[in-house]
C-alpha positions as MATLAB code, in Angstrom:
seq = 'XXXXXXXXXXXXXXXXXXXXXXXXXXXXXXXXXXXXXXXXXXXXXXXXXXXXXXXXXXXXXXXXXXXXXXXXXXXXXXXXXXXXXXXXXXXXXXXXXXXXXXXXXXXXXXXXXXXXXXXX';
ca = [
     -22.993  -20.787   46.199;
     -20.269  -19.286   47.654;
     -18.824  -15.854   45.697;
     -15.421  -16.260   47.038;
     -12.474  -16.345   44.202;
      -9.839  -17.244   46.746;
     -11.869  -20.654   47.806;
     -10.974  -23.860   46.327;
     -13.372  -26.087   47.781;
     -16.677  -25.360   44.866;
     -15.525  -26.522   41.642;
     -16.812  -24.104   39.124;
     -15.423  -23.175   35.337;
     -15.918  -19.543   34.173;
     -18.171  -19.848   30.976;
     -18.363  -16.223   30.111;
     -15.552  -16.434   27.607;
     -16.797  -19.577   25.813;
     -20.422  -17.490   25.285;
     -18.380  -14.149   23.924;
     -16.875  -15.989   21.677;
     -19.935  -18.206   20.453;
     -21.743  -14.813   19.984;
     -18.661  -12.972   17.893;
     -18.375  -16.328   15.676;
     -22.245  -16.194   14.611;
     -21.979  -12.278   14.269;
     -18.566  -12.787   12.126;
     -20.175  -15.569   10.227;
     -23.546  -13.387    9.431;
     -21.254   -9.833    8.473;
     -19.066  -12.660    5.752;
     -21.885  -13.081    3.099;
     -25.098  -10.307    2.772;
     -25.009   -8.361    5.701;
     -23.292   -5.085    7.371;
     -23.190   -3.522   10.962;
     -25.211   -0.186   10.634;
     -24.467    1.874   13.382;
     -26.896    4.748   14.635;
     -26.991    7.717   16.624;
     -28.747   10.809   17.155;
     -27.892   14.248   18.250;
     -30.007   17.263   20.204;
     -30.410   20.264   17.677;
     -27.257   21.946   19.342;
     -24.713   19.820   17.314;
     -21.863   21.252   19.644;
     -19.827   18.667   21.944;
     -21.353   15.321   22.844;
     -25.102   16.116   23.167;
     -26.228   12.461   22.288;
     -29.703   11.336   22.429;
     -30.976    8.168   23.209;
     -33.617    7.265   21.286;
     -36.167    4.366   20.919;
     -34.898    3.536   16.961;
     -37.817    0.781   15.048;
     -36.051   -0.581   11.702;
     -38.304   -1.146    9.412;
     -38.092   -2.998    5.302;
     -40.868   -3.758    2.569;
     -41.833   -6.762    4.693;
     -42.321   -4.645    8.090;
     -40.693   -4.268   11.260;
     -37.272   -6.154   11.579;
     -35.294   -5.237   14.490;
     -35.418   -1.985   16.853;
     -32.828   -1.037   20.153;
     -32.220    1.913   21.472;
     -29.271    4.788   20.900;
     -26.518    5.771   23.501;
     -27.001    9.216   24.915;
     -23.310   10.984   26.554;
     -22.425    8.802   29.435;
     -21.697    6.586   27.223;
     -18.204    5.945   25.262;
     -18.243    8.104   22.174;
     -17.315    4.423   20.290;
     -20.263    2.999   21.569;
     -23.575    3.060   19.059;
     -26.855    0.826   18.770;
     -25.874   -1.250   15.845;
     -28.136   -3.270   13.311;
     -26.827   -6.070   11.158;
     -28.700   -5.441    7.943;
     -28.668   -6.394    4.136;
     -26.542   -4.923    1.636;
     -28.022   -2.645   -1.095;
     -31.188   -3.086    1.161;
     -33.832   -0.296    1.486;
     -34.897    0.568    5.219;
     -37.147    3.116    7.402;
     -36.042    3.963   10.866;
     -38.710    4.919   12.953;
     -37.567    6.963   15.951;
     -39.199    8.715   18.703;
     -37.631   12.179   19.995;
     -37.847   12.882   23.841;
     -41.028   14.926   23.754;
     -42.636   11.710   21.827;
     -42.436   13.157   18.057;
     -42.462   10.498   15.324;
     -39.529   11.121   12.882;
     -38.925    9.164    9.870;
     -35.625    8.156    8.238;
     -35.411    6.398    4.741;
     -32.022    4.799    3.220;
     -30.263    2.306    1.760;
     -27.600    0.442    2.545;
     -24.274   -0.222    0.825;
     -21.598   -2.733    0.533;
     -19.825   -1.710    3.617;
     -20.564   -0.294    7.056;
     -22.351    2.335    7.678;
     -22.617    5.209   10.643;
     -26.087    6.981   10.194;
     -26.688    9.922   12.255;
     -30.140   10.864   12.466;
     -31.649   14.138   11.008;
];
């Protein structure tokens, strides 16, 4: 195919948009009833500036591991955080792993309305 935006003889429709908004309609539809957007981060031990982290973040409930991603470290927009859709008034674990491989454990529940969890 040719990658040409100025050609008019390959008949092509730009889909891109029509996914985006599939995507935001489920996500909308999910955050209406039970759920919330949990966002995460995590911060080096000099809590000065931006000294994000990323992190490998496992999220874990009674019935065992239920979604996992990975945080946004500082070359990325401040706005910008791994985000979970979980259950309201839910109890979680996140597992994460620090740089030098240490296991750290975080324990909460969630409320009616979104959270921003930075980890300890």
């Amino acid at each position: 195919m040719v990658w040409d935006s100025t050609i008019r003889y390959v008949y092509a429709e730009n889909v891109t948009k029509r996914y985006v908004d599939i995507y935001q309609k489920e996500q909308d539809e999910k955050l209406k009833g039970d759920y919330i957007p949990v966002k995460v981060t995590y911060r080096g031990a000099n809590r000065e500036g931006d000294n994000r982290i990323a992190v490998n973040v496992d999220v874990f409930d009674a019935n065992g591991q239920i979604d996992g991603g990975r945080t946004k470290d500082g070359t990325y927009d401040l706005n910008d955080f791994l985000t979970f859709t979980l259950l309201k008034n839910h109890a979680y674990l996140f597992k994460y792993f620090l740089p030098d491989g240490t296991e750290k454990h975080y324990e909460f529940t969630t409320t009616e309305h979104e959270q921003l969890i930075e980890l300890p």
